[in-house]
N, CA, C and O atoms as a Tripos MOL2 file, in Angstrom:
@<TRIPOS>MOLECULE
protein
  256   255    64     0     0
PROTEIN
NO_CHARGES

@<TRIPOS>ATOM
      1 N          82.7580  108.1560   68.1010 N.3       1 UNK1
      2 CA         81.5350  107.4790   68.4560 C.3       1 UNK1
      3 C          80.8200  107.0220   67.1900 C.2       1 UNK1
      4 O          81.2790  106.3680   66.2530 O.2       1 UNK1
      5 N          79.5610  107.5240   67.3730 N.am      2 UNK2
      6 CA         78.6910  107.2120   66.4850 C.3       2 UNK2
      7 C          77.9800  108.0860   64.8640 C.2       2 UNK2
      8 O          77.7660  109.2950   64.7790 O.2       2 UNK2
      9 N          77.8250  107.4130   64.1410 N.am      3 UNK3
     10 CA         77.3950  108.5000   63.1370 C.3       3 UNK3
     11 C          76.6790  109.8900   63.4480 C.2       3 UNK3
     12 O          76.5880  110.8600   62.6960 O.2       3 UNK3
     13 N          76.2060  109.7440   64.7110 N.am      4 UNK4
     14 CA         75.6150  111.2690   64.9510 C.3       4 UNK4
     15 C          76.5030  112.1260   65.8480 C.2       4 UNK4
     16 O          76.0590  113.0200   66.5680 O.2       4 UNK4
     17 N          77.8310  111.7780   65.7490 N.am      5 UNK5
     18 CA         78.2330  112.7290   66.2240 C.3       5 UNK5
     19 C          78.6760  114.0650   66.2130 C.2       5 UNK5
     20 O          78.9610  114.7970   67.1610 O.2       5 UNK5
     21 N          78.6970  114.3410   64.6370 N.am      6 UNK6
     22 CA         79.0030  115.8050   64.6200 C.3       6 UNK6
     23 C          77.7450  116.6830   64.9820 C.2       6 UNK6
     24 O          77.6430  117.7990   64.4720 O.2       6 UNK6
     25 N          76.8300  116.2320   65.8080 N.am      7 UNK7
     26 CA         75.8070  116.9520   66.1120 C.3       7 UNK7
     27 C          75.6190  116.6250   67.5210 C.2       7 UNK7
     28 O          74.4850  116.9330   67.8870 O.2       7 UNK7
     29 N          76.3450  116.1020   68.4490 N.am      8 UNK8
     30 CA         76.7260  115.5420   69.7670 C.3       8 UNK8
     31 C          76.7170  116.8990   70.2070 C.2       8 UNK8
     32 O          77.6350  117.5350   69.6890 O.2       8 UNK8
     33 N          75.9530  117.6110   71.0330 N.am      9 UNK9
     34 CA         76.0250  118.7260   72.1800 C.3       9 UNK9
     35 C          77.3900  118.9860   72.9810 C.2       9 UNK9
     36 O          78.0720  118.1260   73.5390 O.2       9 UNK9
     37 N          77.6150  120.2500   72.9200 N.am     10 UNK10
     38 CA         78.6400  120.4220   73.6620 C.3      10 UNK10
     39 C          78.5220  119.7690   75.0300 C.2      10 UNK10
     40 O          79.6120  119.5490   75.5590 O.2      10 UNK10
     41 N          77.6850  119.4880   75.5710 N.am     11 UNK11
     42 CA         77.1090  118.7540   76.7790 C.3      11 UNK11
     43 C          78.0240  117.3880   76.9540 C.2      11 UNK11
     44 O          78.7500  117.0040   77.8710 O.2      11 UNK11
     45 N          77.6590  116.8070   75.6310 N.am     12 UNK12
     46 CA         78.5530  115.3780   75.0910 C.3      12 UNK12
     47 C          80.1790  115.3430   75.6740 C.2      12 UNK12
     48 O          80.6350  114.7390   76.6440 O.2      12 UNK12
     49 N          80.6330  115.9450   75.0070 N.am     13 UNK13
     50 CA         82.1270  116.2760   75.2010 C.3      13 UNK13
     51 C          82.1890  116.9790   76.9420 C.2      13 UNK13
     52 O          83.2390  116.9650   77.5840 O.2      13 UNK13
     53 N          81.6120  117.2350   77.1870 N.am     14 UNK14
     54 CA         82.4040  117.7350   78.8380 C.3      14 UNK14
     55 C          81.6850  116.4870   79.7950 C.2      14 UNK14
     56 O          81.9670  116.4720   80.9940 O.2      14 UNK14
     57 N          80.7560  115.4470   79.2380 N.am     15 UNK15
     58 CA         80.5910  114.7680   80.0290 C.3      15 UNK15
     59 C          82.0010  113.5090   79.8830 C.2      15 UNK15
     60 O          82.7230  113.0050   80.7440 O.2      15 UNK15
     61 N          81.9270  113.3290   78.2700 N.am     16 UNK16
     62 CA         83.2460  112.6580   77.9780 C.3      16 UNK16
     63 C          84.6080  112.9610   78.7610 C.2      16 UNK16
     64 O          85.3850  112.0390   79.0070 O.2      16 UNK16
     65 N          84.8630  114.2220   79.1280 N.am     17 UNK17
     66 CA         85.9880  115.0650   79.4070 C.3      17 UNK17
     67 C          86.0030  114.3940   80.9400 C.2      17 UNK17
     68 O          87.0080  113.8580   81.4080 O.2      17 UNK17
     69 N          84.7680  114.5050   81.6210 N.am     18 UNK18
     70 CA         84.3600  113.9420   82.8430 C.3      18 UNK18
     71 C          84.5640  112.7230   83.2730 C.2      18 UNK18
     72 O          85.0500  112.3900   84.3540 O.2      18 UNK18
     73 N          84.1650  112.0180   82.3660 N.am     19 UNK19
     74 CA         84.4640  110.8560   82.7980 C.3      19 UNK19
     75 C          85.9050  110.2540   82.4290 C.2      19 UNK19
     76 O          86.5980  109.4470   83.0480 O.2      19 UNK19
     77 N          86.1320  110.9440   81.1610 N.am     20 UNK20
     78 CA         88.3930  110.7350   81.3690 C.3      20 UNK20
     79 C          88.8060  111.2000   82.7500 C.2      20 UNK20
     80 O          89.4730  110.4410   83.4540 O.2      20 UNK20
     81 N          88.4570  112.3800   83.1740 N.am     21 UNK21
     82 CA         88.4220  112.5590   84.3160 C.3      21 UNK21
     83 C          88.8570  111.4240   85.6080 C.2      21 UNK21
     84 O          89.9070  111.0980   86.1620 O.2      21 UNK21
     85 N          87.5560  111.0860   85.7070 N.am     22 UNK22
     86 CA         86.9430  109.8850   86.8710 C.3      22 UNK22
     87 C          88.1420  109.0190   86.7390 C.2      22 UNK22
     88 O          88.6380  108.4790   87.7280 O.2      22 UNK22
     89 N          88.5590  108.8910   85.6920 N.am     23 UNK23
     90 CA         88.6360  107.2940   85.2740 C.3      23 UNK23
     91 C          90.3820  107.1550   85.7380 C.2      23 UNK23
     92 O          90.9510  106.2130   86.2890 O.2      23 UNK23
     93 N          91.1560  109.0260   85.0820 N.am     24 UNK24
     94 CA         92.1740  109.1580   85.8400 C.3      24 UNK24
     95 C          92.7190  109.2560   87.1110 C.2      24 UNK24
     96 O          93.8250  108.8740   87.4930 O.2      24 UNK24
     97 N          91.6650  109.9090   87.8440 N.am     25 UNK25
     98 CA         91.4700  109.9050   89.6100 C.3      25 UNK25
     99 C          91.4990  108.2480   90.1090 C.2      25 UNK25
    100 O          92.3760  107.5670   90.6390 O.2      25 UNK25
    101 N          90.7540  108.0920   89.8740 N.am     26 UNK26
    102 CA         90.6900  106.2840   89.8650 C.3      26 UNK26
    103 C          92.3930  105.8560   90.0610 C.2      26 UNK26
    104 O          93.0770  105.6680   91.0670 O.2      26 UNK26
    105 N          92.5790  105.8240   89.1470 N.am     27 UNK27
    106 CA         93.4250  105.1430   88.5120 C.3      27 UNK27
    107 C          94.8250  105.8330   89.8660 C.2      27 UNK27
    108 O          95.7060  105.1550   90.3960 O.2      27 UNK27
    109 N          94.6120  106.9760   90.0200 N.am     28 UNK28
    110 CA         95.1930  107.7000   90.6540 C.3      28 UNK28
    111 C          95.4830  106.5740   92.3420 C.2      28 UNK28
    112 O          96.4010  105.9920   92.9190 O.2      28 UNK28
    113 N          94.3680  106.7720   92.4550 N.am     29 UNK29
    114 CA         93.5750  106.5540   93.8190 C.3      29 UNK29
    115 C          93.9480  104.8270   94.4320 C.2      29 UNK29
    116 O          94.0500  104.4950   95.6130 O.2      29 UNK29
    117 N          94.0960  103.9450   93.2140 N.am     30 UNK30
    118 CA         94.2010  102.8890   92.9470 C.3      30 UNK30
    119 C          95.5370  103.0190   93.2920 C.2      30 UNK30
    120 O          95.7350  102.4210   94.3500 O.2      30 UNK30
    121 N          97.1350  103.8520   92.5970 N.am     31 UNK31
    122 CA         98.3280  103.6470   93.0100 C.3      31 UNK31
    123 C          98.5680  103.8040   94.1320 C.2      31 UNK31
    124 O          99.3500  103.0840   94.7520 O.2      31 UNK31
    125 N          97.8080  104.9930   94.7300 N.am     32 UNK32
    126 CA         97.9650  105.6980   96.3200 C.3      32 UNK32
    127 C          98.1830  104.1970   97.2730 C.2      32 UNK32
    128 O          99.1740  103.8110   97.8920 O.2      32 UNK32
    129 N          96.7250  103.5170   97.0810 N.am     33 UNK33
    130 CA         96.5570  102.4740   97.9140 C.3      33 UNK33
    131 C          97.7370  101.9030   97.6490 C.2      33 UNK33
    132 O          98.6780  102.1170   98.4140 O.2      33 UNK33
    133 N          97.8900  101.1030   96.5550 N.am     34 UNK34
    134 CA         99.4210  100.1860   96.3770 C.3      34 UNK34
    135 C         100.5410  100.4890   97.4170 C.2      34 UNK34
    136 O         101.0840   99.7870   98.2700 O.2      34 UNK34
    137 N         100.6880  101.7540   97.0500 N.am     35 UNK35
    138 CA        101.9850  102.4070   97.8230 C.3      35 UNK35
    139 C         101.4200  102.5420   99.2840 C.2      35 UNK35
    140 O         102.2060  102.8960  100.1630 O.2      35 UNK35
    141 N         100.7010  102.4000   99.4570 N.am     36 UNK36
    142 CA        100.4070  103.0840  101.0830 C.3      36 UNK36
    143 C         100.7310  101.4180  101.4380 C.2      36 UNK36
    144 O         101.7000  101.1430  102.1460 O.2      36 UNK36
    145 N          99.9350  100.4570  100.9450 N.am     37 UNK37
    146 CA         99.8690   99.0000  101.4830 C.3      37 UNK37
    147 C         101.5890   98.7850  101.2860 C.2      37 UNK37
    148 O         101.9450   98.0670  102.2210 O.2      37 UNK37
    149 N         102.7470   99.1310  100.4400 N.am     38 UNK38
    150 CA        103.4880   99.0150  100.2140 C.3      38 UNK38
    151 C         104.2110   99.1690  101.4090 C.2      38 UNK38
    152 O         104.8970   98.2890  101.9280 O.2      38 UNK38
    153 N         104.0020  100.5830  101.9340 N.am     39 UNK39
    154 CA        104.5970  101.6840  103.4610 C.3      39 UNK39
    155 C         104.2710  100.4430  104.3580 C.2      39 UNK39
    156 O         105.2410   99.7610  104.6910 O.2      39 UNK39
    157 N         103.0070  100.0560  104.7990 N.am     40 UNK40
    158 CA        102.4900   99.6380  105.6910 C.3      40 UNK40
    159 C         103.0800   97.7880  105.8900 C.2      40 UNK40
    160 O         102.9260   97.0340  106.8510 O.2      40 UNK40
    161 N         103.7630   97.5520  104.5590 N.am     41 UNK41
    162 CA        104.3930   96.3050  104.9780 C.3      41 UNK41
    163 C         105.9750   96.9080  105.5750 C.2      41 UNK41
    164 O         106.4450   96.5270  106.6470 O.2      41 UNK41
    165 N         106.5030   97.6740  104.8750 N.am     42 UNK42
    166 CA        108.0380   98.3350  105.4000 C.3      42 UNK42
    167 C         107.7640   98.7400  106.4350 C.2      42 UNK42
    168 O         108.7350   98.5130  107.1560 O.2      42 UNK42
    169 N         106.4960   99.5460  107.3490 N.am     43 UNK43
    170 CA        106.6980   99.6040  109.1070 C.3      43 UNK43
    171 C         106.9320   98.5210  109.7440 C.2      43 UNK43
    172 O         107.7760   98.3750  110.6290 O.2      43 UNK43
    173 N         106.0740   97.5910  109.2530 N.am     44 UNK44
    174 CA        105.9160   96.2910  109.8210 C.3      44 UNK44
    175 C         107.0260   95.3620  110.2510 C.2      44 UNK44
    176 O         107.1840   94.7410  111.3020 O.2      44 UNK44
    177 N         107.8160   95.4430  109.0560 N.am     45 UNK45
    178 CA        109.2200   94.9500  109.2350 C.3      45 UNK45
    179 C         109.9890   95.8140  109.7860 C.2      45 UNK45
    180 O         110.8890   95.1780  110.3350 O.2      45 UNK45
    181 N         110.1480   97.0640  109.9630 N.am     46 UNK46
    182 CA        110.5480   98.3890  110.7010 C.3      46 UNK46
    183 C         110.9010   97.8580  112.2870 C.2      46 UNK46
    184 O         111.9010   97.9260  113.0020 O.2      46 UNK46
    185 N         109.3050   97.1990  112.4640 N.am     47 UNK47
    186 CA        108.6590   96.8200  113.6500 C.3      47 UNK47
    187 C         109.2270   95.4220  113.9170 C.2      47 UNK47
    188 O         109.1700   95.0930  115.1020 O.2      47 UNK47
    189 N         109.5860   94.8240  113.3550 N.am     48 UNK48
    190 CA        109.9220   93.4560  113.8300 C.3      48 UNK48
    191 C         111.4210   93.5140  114.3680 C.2      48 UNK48
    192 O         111.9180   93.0970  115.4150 O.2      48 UNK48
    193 N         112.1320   94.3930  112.9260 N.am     49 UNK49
    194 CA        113.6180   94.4160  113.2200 C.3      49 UNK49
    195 C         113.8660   95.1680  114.4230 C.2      49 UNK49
    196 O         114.8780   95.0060  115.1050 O.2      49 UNK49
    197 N         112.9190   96.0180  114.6970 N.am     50 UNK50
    198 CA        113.4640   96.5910  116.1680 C.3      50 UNK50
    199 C         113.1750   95.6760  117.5750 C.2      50 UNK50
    200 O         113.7170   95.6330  118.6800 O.2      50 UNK50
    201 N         112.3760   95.1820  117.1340 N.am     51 UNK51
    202 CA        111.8980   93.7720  118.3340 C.3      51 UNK51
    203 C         113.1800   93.0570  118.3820 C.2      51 UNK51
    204 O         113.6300   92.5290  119.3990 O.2      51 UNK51
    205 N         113.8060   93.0690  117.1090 N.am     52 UNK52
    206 CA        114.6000   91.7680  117.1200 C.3      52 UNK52
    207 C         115.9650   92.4720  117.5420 C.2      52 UNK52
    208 O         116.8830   91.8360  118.0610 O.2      52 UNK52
    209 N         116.0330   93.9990  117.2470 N.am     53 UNK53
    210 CA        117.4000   94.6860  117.8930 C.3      53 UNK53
    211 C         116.9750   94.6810  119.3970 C.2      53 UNK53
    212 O         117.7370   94.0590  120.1370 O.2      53 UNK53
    213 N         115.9340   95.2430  119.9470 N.am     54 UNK54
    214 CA        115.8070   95.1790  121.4070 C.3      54 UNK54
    215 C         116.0230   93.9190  122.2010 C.2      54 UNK54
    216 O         116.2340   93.9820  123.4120 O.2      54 UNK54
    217 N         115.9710   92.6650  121.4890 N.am     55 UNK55
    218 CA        116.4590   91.1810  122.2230 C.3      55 UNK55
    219 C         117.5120   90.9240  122.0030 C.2      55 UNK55
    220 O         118.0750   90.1720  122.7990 O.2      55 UNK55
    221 N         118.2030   91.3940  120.9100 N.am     56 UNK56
    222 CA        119.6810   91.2530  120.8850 C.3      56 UNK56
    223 C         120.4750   92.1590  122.1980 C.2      56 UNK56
    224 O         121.1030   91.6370  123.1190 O.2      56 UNK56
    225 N         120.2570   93.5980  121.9980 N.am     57 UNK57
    226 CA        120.4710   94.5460  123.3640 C.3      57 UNK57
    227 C         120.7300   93.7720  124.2350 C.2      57 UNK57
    228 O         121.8390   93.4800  124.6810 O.2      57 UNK57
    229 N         119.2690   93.2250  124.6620 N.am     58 UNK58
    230 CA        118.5190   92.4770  126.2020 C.3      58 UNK58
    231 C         119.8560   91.4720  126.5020 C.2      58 UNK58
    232 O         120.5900   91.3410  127.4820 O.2      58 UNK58
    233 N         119.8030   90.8300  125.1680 N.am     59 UNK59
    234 CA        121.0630   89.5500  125.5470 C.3      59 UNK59
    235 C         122.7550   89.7420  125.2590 C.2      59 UNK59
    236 O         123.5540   88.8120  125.3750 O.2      59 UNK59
    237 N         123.0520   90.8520  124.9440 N.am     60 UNK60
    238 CA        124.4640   91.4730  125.2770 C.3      60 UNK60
    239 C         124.1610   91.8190  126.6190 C.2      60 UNK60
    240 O         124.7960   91.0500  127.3420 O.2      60 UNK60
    241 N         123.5420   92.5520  127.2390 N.am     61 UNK61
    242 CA        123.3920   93.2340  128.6950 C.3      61 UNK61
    243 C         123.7680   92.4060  129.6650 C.2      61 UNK61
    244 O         124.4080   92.7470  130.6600 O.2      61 UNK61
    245 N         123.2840   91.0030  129.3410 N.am     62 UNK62
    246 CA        122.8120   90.1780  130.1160 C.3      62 UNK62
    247 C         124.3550   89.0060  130.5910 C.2      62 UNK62
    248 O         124.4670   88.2370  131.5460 O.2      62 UNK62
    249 N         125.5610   89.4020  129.1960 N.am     63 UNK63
    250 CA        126.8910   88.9560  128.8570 C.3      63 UNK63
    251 C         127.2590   89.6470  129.3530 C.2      63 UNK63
    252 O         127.5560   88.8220  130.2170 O.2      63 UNK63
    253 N         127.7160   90.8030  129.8690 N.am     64 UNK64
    254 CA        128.4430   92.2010  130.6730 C.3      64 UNK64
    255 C         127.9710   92.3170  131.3080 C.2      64 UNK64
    256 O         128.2080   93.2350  132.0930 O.2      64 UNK64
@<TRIPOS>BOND
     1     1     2 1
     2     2     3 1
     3     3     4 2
     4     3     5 am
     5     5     6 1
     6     6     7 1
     7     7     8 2
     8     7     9 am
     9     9    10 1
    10    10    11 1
    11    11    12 2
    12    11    13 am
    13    13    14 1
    14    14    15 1
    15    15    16 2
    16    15    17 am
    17    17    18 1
    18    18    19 1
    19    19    20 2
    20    19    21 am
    21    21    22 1
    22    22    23 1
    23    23    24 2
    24    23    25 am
    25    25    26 1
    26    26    27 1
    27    27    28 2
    28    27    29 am
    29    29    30 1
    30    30    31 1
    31    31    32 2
    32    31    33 am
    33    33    34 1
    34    34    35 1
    35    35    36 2
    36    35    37 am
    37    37    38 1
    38    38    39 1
    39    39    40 2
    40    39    41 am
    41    41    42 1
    42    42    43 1
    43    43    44 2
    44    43    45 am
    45    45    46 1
    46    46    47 1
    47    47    48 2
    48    47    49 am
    49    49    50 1
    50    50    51 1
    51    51    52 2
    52    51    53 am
    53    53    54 1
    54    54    55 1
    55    55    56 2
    56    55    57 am
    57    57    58 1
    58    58    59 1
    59    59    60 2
    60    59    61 am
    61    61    62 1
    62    62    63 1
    63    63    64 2
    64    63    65 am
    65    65    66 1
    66    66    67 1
    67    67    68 2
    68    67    69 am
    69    69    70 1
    70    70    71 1
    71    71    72 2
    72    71    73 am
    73    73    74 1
    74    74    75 1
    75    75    76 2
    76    75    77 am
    77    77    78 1
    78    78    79 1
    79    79    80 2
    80    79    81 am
    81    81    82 1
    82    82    83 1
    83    83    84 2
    84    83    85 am
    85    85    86 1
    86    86    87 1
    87    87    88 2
    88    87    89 am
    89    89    90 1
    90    90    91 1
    91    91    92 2
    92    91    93 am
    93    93    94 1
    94    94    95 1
    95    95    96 2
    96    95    97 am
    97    97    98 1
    98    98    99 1
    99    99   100 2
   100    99   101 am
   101   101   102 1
   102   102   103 1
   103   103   104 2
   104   103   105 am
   105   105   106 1
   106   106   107 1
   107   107   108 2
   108   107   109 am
   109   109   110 1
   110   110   111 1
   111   111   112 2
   112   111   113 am
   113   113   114 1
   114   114   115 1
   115   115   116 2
   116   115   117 am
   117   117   118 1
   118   118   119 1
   119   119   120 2
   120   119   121 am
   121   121   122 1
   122   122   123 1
   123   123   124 2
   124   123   125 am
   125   125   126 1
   126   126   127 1
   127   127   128 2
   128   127   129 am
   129   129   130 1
   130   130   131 1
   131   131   132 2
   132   131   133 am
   133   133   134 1
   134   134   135 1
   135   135   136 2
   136   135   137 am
   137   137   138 1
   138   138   139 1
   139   139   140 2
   140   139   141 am
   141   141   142 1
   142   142   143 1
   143   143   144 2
   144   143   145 am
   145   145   146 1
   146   146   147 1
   147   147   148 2
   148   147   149 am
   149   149   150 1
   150   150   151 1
   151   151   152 2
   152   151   153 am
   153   153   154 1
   154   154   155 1
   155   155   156 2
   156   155   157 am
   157   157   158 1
   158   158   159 1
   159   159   160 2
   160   159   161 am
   161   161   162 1
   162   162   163 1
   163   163   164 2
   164   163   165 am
   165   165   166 1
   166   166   167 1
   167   167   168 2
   168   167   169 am
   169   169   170 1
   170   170   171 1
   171   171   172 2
   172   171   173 am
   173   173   174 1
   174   174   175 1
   175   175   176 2
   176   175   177 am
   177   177   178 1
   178   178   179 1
   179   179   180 2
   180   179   181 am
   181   181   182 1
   182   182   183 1
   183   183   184 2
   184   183   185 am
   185   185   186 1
   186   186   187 1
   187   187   188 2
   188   187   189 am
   189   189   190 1
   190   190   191 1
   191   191   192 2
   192   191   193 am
   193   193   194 1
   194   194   195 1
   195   195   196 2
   196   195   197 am
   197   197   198 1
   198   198   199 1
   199   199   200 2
   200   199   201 am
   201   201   202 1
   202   202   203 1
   203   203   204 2
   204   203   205 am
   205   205   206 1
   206   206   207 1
   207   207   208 2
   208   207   209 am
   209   209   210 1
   210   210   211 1
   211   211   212 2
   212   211   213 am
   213   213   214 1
   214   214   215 1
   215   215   216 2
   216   215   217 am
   217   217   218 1
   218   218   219 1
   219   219   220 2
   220   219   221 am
   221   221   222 1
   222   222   223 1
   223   223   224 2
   224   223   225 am
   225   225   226 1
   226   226   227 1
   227   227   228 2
   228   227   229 am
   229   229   230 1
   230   230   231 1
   231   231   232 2
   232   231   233 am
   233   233   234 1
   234   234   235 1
   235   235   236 2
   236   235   237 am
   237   237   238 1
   238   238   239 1
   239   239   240 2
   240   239   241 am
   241   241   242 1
   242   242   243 1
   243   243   244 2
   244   243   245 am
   245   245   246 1
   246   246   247 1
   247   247   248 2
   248   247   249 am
   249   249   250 1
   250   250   251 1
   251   251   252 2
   252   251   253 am
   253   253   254 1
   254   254   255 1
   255   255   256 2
@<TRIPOS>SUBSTRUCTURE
     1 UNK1         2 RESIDUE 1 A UNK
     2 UNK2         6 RESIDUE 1 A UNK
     3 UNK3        10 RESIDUE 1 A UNK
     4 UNK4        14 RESIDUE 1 A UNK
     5 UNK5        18 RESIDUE 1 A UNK
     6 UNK6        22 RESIDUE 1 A UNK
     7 UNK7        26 RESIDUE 1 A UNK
     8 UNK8        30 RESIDUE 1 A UNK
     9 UNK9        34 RESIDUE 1 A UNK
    10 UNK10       38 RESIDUE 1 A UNK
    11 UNK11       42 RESIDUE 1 A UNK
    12 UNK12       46 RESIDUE 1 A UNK
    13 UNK13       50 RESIDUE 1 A UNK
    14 UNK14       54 RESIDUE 1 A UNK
    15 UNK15       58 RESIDUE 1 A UNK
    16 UNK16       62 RESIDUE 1 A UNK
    17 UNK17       66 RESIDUE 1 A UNK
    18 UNK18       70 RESIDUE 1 A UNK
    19 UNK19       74 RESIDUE 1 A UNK
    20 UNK20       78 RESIDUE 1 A UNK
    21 UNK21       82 RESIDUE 1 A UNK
    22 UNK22       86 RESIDUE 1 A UNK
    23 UNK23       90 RESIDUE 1 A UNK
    24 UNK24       94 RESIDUE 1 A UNK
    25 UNK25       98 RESIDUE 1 A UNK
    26 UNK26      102 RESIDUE 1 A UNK
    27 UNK27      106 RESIDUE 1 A UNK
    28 UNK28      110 RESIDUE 1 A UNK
    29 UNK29      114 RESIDUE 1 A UNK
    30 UNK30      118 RESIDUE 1 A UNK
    31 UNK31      122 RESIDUE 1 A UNK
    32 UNK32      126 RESIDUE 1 A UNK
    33 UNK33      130 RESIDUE 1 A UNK
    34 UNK34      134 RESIDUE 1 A UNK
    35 UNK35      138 RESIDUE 1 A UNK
    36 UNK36      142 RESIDUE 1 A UNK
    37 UNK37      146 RESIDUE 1 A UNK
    38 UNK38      150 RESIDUE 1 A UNK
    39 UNK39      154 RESIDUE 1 A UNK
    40 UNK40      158 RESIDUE 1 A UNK
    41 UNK41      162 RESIDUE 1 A UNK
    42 UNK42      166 RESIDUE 1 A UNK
    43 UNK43      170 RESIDUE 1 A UNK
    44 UNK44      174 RESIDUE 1 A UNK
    45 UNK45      178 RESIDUE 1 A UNK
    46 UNK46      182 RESIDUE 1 A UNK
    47 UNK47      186 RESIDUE 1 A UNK
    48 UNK48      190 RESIDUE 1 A UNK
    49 UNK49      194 RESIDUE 1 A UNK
    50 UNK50      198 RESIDUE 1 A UNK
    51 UNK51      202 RESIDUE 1 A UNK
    52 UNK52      206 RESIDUE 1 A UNK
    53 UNK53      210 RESIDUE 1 A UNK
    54 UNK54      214 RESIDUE 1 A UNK
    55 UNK55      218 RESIDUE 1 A UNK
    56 UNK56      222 RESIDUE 1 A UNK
    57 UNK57      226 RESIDUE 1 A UNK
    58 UNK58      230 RESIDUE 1 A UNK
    59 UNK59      234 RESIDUE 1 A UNK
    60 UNK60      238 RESIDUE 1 A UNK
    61 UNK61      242 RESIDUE 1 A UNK
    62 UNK62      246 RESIDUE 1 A UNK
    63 UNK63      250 RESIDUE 1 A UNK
    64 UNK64      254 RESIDUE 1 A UNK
């Protein structure tokens, strides 16, 4: 920091510590979402391809 810091309160440093903290949770919190929005496009298509296996089914059934 600044020239006064070797007289910075121990106070200083655990708020510093704190906010590395925050900043890692964040950051954390930020990948979670990615990956979750990530999941939530792979059901989706999960969801389509089975739509699209259940009409295939429908139209073999429909040949026999």
């Amino acid at each position: 920091m600044g020239p006064g810091r070797d007289h910075c309160p121990v106070e200083c440093s655990l708020i510093a510590g704190a906010l590395t903290g925050v900043s890692a949770a964040d950051a954390s919190v930020r990948k979670q979402a990615e990956l979750s929005q990530g999941l939530f496009a792979n059901v989706q298509q999960l969801g389509a391809m089975a739509e699209d296996l259940a009409a295939t089914a429908a139209r073999l059934t429909q040949l026999t």
